[in-house]
C-alpha positions as CSV (number, residue, x, y, z in Angstrom):
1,X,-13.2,-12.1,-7.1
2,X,-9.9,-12.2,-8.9
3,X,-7.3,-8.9,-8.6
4,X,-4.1,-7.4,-9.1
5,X,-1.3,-6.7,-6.6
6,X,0.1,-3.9,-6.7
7,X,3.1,-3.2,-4.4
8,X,5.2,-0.2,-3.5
9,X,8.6,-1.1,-2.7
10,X,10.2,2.0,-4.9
11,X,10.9,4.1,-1.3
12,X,14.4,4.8,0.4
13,X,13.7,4.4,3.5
14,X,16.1,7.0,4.9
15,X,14.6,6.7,8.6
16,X,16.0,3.1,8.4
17,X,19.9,4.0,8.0
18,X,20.4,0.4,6.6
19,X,22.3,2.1,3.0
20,X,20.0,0.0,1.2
21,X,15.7,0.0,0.4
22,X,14.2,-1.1,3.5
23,X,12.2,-3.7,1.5
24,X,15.3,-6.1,1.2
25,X,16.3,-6.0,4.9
26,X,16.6,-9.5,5.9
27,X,14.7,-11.2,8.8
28,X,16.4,-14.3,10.6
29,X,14.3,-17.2,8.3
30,X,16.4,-15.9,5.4
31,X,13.4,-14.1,4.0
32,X,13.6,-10.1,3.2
33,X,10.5,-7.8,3.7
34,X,9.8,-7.8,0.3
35,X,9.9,-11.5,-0.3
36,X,7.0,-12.1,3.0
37,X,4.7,-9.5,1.5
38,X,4.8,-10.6,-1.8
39,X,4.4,-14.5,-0.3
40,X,0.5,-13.2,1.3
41,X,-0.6,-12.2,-2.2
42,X,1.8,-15.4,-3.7
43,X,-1.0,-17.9,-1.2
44,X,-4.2,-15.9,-2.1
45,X,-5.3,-17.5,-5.4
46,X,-7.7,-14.8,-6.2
47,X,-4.6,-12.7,-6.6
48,X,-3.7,-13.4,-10.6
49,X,-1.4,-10.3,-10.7
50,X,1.2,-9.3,-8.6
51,X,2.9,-5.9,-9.6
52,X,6.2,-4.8,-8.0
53,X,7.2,-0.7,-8.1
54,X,11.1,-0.7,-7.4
55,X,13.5,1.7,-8.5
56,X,15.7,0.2,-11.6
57,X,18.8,-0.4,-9.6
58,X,17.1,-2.3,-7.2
59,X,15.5,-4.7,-10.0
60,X,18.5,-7.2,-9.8
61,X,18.6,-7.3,-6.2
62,X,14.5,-8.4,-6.9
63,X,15.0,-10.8,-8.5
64,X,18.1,-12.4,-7.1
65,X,17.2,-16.2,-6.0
66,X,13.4,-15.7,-7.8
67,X,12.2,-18.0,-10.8
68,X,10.8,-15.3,-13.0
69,X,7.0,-16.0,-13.2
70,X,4.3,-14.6,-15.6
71,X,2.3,-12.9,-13.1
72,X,5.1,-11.0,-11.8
73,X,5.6,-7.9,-13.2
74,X,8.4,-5.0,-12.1
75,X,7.3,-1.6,-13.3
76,X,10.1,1.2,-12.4
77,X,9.4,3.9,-9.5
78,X,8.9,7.7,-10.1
79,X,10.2,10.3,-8.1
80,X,7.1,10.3,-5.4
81,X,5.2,7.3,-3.9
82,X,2.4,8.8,-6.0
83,X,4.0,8.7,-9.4
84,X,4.7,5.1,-8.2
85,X,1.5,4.1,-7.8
86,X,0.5,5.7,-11.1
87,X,3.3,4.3,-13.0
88,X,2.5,0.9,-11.4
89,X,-1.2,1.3,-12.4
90,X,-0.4,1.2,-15.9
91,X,0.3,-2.3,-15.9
92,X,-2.8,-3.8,-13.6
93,X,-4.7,-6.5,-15.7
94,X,-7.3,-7.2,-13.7
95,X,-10.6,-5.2,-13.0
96,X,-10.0,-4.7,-9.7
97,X,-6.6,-3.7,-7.6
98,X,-5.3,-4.3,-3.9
99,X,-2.3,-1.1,-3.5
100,X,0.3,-2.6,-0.7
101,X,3.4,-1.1,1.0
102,X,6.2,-2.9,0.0
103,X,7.2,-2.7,4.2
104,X,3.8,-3.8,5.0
105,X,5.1,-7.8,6.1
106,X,2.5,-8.5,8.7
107,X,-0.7,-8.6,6.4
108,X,-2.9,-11.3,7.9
109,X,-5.0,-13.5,6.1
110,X,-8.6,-12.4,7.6
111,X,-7.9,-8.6,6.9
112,X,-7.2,-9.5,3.7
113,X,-10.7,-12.0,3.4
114,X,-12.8,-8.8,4.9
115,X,-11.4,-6.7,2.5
116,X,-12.0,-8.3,-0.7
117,X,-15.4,-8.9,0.4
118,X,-15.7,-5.1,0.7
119,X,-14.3,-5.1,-2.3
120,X,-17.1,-6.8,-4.0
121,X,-19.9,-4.6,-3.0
122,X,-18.2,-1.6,-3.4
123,X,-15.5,0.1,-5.3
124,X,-13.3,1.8,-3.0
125,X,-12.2,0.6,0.2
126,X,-9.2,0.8,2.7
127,X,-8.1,-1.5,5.9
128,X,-8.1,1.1,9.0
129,X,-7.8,0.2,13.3
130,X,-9.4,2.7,15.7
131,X,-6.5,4.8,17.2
132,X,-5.4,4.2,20.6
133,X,-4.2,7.5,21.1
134,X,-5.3,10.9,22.3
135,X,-5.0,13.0,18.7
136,X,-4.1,17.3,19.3
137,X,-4.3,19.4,16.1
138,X,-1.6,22.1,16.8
139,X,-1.2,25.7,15.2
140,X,2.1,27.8,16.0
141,X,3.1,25.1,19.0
142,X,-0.6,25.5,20.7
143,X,-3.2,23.4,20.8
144,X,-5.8,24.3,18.6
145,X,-8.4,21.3,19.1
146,X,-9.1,17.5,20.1
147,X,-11.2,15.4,17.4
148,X,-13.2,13.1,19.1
149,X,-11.6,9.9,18.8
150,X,-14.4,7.6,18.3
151,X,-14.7,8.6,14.8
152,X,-10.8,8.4,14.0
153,X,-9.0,5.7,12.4
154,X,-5.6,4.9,10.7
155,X,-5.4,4.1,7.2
156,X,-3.4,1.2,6.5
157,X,-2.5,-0.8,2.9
158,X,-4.0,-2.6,1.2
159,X,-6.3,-0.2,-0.2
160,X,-8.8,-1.7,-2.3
161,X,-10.4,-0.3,-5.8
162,X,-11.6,-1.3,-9.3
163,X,-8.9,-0.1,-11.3
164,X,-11.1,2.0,-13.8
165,X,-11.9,4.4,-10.7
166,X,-8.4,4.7,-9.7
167,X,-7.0,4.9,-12.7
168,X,-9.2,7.6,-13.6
169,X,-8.4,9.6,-10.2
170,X,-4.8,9.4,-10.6
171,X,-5.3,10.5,-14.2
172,X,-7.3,13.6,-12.6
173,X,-4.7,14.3,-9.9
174,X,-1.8,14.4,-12.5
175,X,-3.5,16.4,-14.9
176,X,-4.5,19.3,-12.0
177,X,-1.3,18.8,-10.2
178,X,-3.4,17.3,-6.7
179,X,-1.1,15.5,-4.2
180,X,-2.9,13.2,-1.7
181,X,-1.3,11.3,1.1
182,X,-2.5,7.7,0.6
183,X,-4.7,6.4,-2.5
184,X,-7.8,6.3,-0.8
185,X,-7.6,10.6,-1.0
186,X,-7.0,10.6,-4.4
187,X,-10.4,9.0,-4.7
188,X,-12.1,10.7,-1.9
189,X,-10.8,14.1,-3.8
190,X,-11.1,13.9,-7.0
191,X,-14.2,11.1,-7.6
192,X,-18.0,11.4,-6.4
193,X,-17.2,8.0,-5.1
194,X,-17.8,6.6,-1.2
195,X,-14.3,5.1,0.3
196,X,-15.4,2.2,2.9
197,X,-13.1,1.2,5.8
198,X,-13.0,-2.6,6.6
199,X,-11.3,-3.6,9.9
200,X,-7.9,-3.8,9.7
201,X,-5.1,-5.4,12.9
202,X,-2.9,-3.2,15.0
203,X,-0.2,-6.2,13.6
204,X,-0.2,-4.7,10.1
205,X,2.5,-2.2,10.8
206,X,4.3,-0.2,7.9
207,X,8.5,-0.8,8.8
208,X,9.5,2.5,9.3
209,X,12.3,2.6,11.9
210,X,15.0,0.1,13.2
211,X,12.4,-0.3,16.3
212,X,9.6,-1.7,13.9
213,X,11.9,-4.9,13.7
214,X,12.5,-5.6,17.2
C-alpha cells in the first residue's frame, strides 16, 4: 500500500525557548528533528510522497544541506496546526495519507508496519498507548469525575486516512467553522466514518519541552 507523508513542522514551539522552530533543533549526530523524522518515511518505500508544512521563512533553513528530490514537497503553514494540515492536504498525491508531527523523531518502524496494515482494512486510523496515569476531569478547581482508565488512550501521529475522507472532513470543518484537536476528530465529527486505534510505543513522544531531549 503506497502513501503520502504529510508532516507538520509549521509550529513555533514557544514552550521550547530555543528562538527558533523546534523542528531544526539539532541532536549531537548532526541531525535536526526534522531531518530524523522525515528519514523514517525517507526508508519506508511504500512512502512515494513526502509533504513538509513549514512556515515560508523557515523554507531555506529546510532545505539547507538537502538535494532537492521530486517526492519532496514544501507547502506553506497557515495560522493554526489545522489550516496546516488542510493546506498541506492540497498537495497529497497518493490515495491514502499518514499526518506526522514534525517533533515526532522517535517513530519506530513496527508502529509504523501495524499502522499501514490498519490502514488497508480500513480508512481512518490513529497510533494511541494506554495511559499510565490516573485521569480527573475538573470543573471550577473540583473534581468532577474519574473515567475509567481501561478504556483511555493517548492519540499520537501518524494518523492514518484515505485522503478522499479527510480531505472531505477538513473541507466540512472549514466550511462550518469546526475546530478539532487532532485529525482523527475532524473525522470522528464531521464523517459517519469508524476511526481505529492501532498500538502505538510510549517511545513516540511529541518534543514539547527542553526535558523531552534529555
Amino acid at each position: 500500500m503506497e502513501y503520502s507523508a504529510l508532516i507538520v513542522a509549521a509550529g513555533q514551539g514557544r514552550r521550547m525557548n530555543l528562538g527558533y522552530n523546534k523542528v531544526f533543533y539539532t541532536f549531537a549526530d548532526g541531525k535536526n528533528v526534522l531531518e530524523k523524522t522525515m528519514s523514517i518515511f525517507e526508508a519506508d518505500p511504500r512512502c512515494r510522497q513526502i509533504v513538509i508544512v513549514t512556515q515560508r521563512e523557515d523554507y531555506v533553513r529546510c532545505m539547507r544541506n538537502r538535494t532537492q528530490r521530486g517526492n519532496v514537497v514544501f507547502v506553506e503553514g497557515g495560522a493554526t496546526r489545522q489550516e496546516s494540515v488542510f493546506n498541506g492536504l492540497m498537495a497529497v498525491s497518493e490515495d491514502y495519507v499518514l499526518i506526522h508531527d514534525g517533533a515526532r523523531p522517535f517513530l519506530e518502524q513496527a508502529c509504523l508496519d501495524r499502522l499501514c496494515q490498519c490502514l488497508s482494512e480500513h480508512d481512518a486510523c490513529l497510533l494511541t498507548v494506554p495511559c499510565k496515569d490516573t485521569i480527573k476531569v475538573i470543573e471550577e478547581g473540583r473534581i468532577k469525575e474519574t473515567p475509567n482508565r481501561s478504556q483511555l488512550v493517548q492519540a499520537q501521529t501518524p494518523q492514518a486516512f484515505k485522503t478522499s475522507l479527510i480531505l472531505r472532513a477538513y473541507r466540512k470543518a472549514r466550511q462550518e467553522k469546526v475546530q478539532a484537536t487532532d485529525d482523527a476528530q475532524v473525522v470522528e465529527l464531521l464523517t459517519g466514518e469508524a476511526v481505529y486505534a492501532v498500538l502505538g510505543s510510549y517511545k513516540n513522544i511529541k518534543i514539547t519541552t527542553q526535558e523531552d531531549l534529555r
